[in-house]
N, C-alpha and C positions, 0 to 999 in steps of 0.2 A: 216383475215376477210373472212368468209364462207356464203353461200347462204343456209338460212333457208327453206326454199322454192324449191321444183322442178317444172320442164317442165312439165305439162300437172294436176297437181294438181289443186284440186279446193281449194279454200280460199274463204274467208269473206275480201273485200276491202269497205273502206273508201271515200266513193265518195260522200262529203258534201251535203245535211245534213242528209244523211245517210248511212248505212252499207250493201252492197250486194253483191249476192254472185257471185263468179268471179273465171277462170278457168287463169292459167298463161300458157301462150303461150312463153314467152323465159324470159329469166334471165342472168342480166349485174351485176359486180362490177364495177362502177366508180371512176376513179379518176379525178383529175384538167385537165387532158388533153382529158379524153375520154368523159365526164358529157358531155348531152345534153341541160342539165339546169345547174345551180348555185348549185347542193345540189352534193354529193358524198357516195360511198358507194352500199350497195345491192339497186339492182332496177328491177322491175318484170313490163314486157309485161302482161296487163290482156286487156280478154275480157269477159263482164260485161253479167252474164248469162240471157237471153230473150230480150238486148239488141241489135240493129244495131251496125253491126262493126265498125262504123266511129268512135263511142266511144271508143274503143281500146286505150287504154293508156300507157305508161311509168310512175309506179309510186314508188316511196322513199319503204322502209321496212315499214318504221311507220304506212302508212294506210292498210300494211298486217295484218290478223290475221288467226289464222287457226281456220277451219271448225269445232270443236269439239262444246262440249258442254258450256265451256267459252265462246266462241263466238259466239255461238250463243245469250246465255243470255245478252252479251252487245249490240248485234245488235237489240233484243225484248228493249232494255232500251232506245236504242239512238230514235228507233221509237215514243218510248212512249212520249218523252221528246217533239218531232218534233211535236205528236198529238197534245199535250197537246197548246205546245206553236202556233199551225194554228188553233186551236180550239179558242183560245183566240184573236185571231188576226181576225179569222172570227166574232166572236162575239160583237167585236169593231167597225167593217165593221157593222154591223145590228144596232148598238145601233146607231152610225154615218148618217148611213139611215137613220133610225126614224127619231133621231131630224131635222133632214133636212126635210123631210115629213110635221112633226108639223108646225115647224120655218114656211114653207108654206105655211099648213091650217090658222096659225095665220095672215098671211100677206094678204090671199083671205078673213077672215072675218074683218081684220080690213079696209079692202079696202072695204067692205060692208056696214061699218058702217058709213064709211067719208060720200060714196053716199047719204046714205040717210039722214044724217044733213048738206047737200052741206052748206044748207041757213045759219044755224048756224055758220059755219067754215067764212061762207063771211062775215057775219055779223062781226065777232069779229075779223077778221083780219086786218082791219085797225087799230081795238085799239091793238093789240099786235104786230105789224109791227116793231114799234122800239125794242123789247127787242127780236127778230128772231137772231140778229149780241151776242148776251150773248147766248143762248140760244147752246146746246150741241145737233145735228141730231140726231132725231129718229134711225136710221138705221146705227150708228157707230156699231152695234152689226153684220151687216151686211156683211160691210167693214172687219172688222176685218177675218170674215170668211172668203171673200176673198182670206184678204193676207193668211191667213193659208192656204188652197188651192194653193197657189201660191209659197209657200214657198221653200225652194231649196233643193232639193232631194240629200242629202249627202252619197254615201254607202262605206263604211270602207270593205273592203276584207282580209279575214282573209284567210290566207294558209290551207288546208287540216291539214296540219301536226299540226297546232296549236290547229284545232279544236278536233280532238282525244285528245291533253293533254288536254284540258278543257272537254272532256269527263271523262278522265280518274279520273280526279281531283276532277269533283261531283261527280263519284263512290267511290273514295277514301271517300270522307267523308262524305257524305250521307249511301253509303252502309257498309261500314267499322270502321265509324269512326275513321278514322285515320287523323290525326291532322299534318299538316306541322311543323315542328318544326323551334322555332323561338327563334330565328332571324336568318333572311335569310342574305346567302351570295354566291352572290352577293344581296345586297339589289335595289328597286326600284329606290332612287335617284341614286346609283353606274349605274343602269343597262342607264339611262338616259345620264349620265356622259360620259357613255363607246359610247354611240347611237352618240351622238354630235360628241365627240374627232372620231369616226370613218366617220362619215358625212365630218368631215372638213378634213382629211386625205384623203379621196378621192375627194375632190377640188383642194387638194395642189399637189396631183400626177396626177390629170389630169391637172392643170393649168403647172406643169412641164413638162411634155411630149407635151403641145402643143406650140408649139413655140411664138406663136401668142397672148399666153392668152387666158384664161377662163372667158366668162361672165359670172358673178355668175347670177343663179335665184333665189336663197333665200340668204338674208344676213345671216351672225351669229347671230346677233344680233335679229331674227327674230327666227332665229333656237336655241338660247336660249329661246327666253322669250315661246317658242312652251314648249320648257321640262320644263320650269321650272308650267307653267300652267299644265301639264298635274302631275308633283310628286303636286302640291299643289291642287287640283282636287281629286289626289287620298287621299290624307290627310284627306280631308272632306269628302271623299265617302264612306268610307272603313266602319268606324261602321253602318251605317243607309243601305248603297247597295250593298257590296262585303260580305259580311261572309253569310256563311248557319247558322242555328241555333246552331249547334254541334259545330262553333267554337267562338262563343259568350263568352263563358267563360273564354277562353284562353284570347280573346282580353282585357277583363275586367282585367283580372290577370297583364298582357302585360303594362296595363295604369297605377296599379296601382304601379308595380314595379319600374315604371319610371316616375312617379311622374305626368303624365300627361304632362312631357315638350319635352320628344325626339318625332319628328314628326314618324309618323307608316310609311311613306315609309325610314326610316331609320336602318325598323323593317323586314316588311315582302316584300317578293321577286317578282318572274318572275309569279308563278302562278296565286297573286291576280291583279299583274297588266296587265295579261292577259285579266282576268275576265273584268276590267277596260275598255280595247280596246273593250273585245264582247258589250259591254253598250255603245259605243260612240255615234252610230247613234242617239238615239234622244235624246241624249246629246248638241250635235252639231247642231240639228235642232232646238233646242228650244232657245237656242245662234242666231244661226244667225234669229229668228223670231221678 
């Protein structure tokens, strides 16, 4: 294992959710005994060019790239991606506005209109007194906004290093057309399978080194029924919200080979169930609303 990378070079680094560019100040191989983090391998001191140095980091190979003309064009693409997708998020923000605006004008002129038929409203409120307890509030429309406003702010973190392979993954098939070949292996439910039996493996090594016992904070039975929601999740998501257009066909191919009865995370692998975890957030917020 060699160090791609020198002392005093500039690079292009990976500092979510974007690509900039970055001069390396010193350069480590880690192993299990030297890592400063959980990851091993090449690891470069950068500091992050027109940046304050307190940003100075330790980061993995993966979010290095070098300065040429390849990386440059991925770092004009990761940008474009980031426009694109705060363009839309601002614009959701404005459309959100308005209707809050309106919702308002309509509540100052209908509060106009009570005024001035007060006599009306009195008059006929004794005859419609009893059927108030049937009757469904005006302003359930309101409430409801509320709760959504109030609703629980869920954010899933995604590692640097994961975020490059889901770069890399829409260049691959956006710009390349290159197509995952399938069936993956390991597959989604396997990778699920592997996530558990490793979860409860470090329960059982920690509950053995401590003499005392281990309180669990999650049952199994909790940390099952978690994977198994998330591989039947992905089953249902995968035609309508994981594929790019380029690979539609393949999946259709995929269905019909197998009759329509093998579940697709028994098909395809790590990268669409990546994609999966980038979409959790209002996934999870629409669940818990």
């Amino acid at each position: 294992m060699s160090l791609e990378y020198q002392v005093k070079e500039m690079v292009l680094c990976f500092h979510g959710p974007l690509i900039y560019e970055a001069q390396i100040l010193d350069a480590e191989i880690w192993d299990t005994t030297s890592t400063k983090t959980e990851q091993t391998g090449p690891h470069y001191f950068v500091h992050y060019k027109g940046w304050n140095k307190k940003w100075d980091e330790w980061v993995p190979a993966s979010r290095v790239l070098k300065d040429n003309e390849e990386g440059r064009a991925k770092q004009g693409m990761v940008k474009s991606v980031q426009s694109v997708a705060s363009g839309k998020a601002k614009d959701d923000k404005m459309t959100k506005d308005k209707q809050d605006k309106d919702k308002g004008s309509e509540r100052g002129g209908a509060a106009g209109v009570n005024s001035s038929r007060k006599d009306t409203v009195v008059a006929s409120s004794s005859r419609d007194s009893h059927k108030a307890g049937k009757k469904r509030p005006r302003d359930v429309a309101f409430d409801s906004e509320d709760s959504y406003k109030k609703r629980p702010e869920i954010k899933i973190l995604i590692p640097d290093v994961l975020k490059v392979k889901l770069v890399d993954d829409w260049e691959y098939i956006t710009k390349n057309h290159q197509l995952v070949t399938l069936p993956r292996t390991p597959n989604v439910k396997e990778i699920t399978e592997e996530f558990k039996a490793y979860v409860e493996s470090k329960k059982a090594n920690a509950a053995v080194a401590n003499a005392a016992g281990l309180k669990l904070t999650r049952s199994d039975a909790v940390l099952a029924e978690v994977m198994n929601g998330i591989v039947l999740y992905f089953d249902k998501a995968l035609g309508n919200n994981l594929l790019y257009r380029f690979e539609r066909a393949q999946y259709l191919d995929i269905r019909r080979k197998t009759g329509e009865l093998k579940p697709m995370s028994e098909v395809y692998g790590a990268e669409h169930l990546l994609r999966l975890i980038g979409k959790f957030d209002p996934v999870i917020i629409k669940i818990c609303r």
